[in-house]
ChimeraX commands (.cxc) that place a marker at each C-alpha (Angstrom):
marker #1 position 0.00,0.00,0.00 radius 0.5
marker #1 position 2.57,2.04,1.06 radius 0.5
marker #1 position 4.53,2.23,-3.06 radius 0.5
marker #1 position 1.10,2.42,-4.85 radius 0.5
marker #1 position -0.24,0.35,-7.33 radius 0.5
marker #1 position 1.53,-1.86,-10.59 radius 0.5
marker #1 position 0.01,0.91,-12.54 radius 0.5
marker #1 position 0.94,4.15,-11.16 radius 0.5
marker #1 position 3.14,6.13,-12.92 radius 0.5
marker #1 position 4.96,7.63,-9.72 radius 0.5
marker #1 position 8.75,5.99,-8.56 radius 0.5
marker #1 position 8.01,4.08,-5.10 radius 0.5
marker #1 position 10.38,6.29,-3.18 radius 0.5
marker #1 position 8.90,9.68,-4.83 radius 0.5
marker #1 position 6.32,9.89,-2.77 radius 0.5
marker #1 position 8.60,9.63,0.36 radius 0.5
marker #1 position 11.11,11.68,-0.97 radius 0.5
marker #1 position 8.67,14.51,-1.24 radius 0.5
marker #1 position 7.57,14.17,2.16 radius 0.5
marker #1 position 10.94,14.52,3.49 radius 0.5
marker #1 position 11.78,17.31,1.21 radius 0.5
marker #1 position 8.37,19.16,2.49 radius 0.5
marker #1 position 9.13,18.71,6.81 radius 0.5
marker #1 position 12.73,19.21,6.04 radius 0.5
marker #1 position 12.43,22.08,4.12 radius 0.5
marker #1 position 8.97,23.40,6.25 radius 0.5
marker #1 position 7.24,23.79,2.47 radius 0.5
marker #1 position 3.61,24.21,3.72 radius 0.5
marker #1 position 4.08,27.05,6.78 radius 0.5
marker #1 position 6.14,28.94,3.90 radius 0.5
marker #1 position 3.67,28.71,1.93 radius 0.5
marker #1 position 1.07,29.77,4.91 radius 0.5
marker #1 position 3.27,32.55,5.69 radius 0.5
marker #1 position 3.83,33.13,2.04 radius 0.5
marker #1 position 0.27,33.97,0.77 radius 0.5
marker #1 position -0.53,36.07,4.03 radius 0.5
marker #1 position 2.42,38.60,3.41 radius 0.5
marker #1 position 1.36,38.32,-0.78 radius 0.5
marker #1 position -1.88,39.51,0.19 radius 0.5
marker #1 position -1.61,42.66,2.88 radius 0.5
marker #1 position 1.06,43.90,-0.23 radius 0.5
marker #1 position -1.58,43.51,-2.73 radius 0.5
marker #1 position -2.84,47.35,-4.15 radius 0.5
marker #1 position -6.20,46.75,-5.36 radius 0.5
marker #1 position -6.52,45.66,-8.63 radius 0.5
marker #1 position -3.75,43.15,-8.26 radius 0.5
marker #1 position -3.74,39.69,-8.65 radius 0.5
marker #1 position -2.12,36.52,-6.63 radius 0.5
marker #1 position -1.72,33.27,-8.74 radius 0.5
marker #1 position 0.09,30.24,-7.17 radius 0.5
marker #1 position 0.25,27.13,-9.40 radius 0.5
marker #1 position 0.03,24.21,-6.65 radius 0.5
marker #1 position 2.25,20.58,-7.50 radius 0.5
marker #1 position 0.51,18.60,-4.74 radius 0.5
marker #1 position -2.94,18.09,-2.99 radius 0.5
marker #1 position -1.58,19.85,0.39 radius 0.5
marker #1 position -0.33,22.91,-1.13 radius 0.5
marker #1 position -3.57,22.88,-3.27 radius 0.5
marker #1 position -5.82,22.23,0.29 radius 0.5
marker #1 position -3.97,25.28,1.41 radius 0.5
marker #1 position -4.26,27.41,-1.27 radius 0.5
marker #1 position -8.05,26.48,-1.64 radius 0.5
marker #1 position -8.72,27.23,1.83 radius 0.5
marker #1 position -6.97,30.48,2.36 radius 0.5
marker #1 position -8.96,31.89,-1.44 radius 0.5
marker #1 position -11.75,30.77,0.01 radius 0.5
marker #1 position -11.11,32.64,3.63 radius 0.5
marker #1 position -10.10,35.56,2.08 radius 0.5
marker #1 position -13.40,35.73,-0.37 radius 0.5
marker #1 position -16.10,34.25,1.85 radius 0.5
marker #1 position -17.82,37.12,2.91 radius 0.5
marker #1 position -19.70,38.29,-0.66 radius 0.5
marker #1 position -20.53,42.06,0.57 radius 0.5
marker #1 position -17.77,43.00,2.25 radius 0.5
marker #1 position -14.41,40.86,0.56 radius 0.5
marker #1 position -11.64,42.65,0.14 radius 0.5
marker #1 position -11.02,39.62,-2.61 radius 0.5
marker #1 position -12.86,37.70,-5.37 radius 0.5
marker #1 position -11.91,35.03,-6.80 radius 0.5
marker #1 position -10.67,34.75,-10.56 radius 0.5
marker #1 position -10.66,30.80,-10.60 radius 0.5
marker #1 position -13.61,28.97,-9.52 radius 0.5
marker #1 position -11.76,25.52,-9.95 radius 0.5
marker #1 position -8.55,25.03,-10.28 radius 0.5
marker #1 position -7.28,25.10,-13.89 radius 0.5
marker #1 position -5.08,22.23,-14.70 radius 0.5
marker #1 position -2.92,21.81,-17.75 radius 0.5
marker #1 position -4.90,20.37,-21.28 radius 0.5
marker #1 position -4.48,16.86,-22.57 radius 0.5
marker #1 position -2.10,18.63,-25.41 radius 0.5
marker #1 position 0.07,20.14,-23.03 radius 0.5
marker #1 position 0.23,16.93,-21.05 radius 0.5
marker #1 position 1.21,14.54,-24.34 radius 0.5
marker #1 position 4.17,17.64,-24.39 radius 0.5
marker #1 position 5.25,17.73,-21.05 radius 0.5
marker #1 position 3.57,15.21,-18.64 radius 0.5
marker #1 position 5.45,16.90,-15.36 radius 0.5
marker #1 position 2.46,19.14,-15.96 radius 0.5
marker #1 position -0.32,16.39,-14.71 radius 0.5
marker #1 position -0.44,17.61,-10.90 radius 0.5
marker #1 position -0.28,21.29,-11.61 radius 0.5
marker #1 position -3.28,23.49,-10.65 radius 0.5
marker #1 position -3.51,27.03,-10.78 radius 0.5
marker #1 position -5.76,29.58,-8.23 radius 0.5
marker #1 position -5.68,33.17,-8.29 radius 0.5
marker #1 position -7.80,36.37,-6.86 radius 0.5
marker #1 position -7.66,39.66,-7.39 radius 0.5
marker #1 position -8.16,42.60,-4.59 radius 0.5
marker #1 position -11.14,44.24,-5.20 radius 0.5
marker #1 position -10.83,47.08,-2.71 radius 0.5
marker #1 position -8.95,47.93,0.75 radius 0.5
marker #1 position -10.58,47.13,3.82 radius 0.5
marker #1 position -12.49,49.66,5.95 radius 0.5
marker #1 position -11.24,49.88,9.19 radius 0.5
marker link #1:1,2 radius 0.2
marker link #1:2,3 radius 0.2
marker link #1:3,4 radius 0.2
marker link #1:4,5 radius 0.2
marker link #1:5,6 radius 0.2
marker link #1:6,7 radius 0.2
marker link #1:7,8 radius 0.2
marker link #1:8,9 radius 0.2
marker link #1:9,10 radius 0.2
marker link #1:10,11 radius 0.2
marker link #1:11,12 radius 0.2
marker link #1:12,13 radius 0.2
marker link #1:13,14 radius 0.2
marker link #1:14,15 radius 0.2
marker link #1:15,16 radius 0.2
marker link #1:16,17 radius 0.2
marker link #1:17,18 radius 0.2
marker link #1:18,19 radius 0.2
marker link #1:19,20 radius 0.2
marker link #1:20,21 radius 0.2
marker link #1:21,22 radius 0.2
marker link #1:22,23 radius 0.2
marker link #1:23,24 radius 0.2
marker link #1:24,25 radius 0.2
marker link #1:25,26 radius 0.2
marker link #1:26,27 radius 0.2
marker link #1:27,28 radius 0.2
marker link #1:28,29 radius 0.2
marker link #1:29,30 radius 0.2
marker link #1:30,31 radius 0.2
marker link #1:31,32 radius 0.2
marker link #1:32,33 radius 0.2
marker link #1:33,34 radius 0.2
marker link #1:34,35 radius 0.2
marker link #1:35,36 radius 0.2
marker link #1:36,37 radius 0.2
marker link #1:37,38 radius 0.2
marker link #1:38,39 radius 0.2
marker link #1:39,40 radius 0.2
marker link #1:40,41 radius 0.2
marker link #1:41,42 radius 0.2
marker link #1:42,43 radius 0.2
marker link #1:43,44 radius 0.2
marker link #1:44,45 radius 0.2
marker link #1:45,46 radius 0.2
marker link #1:46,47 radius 0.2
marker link #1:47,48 radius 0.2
marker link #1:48,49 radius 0.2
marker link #1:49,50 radius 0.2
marker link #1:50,51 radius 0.2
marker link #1:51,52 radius 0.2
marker link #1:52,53 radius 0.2
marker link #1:53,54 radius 0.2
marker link #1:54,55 radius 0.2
marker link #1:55,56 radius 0.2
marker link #1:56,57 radius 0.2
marker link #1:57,58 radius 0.2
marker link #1:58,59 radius 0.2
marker link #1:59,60 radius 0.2
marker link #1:60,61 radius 0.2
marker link #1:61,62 radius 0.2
marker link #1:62,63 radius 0.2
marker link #1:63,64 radius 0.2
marker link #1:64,65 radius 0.2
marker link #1:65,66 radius 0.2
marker link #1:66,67 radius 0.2
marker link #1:67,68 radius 0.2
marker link #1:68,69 radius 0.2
marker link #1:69,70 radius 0.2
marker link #1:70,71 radius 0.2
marker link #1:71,72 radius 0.2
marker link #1:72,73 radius 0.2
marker link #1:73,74 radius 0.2
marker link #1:74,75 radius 0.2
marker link #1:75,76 radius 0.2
marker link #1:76,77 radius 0.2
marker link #1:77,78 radius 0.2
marker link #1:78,79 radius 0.2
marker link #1:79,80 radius 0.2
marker link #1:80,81 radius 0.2
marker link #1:81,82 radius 0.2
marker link #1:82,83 radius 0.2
marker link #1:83,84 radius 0.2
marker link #1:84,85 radius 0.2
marker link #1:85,86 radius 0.2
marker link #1:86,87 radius 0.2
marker link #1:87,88 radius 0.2
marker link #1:88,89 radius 0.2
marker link #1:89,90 radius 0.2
marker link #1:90,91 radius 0.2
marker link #1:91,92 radius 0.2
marker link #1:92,93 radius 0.2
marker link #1:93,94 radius 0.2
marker link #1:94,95 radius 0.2
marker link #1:95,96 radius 0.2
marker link #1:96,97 radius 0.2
marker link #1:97,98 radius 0.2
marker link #1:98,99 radius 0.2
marker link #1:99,100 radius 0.2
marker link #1:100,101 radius 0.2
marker link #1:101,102 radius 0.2
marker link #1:102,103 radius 0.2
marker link #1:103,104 radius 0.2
marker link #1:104,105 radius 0.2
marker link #1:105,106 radius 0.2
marker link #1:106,107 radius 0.2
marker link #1:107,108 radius 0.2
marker link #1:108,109 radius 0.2
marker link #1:109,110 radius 0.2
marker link #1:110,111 radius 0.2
marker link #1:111,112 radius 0.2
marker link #1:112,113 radius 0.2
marker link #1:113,114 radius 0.2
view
């Protein structure tokens, strides 16, 4: 269970690899950290993509959008991708890396009242 299937397409050890590479390198608090200070430098009008390579960067990505746009009336943020866009079954044939890549992005609307 812990290598996957006979069909997957992923090394055994990538998955561990990446896992080591993600505590050792604290990946997702960076990335916490990261979209908070992207977002109190945003002027309005501007726009945050992040392109996301695995489902817990995506999970946090996903989660902070949504946090940031949840209140309709009085966001600050709204949100330019509903879903996430992935990459097209052309681009794949040309560069399969691509298959796990999803892209989110918002845009500041206006600056909070306070």
């Amino acid at each position: 269970k812990a290598i996957g299937g006979k069909n997957s397409r992923v090394h055994p050890a990538t998955k561990t690899f990446q896992a080591i590479r993600i505590e050792v390198n604290d990946e997702l608090e960076r990335l916490k950290t990261s979209l908070k200070l992207w977002t109190q430098l945003l002027e309005p009008g501007g726009r945050i993509a992040v392109i996301s390579f695995h489902s817990l960067e995506d999970r946090i990505v996903k989660h902070y959008f949504k946090e940031l746009t949840e209140s309709k009336y009085e966001s600050e943020y709204t949100l330019l991708t509903k879903k996430p866009i992935t990459a097209s079954e052309l681009e794949l044939k040309t560069n399969p890396r691509a298959r796990s890549a999803k892209l989110r992005a918002v845009v500041k609307i206006k600056t909070r009242k306070e």
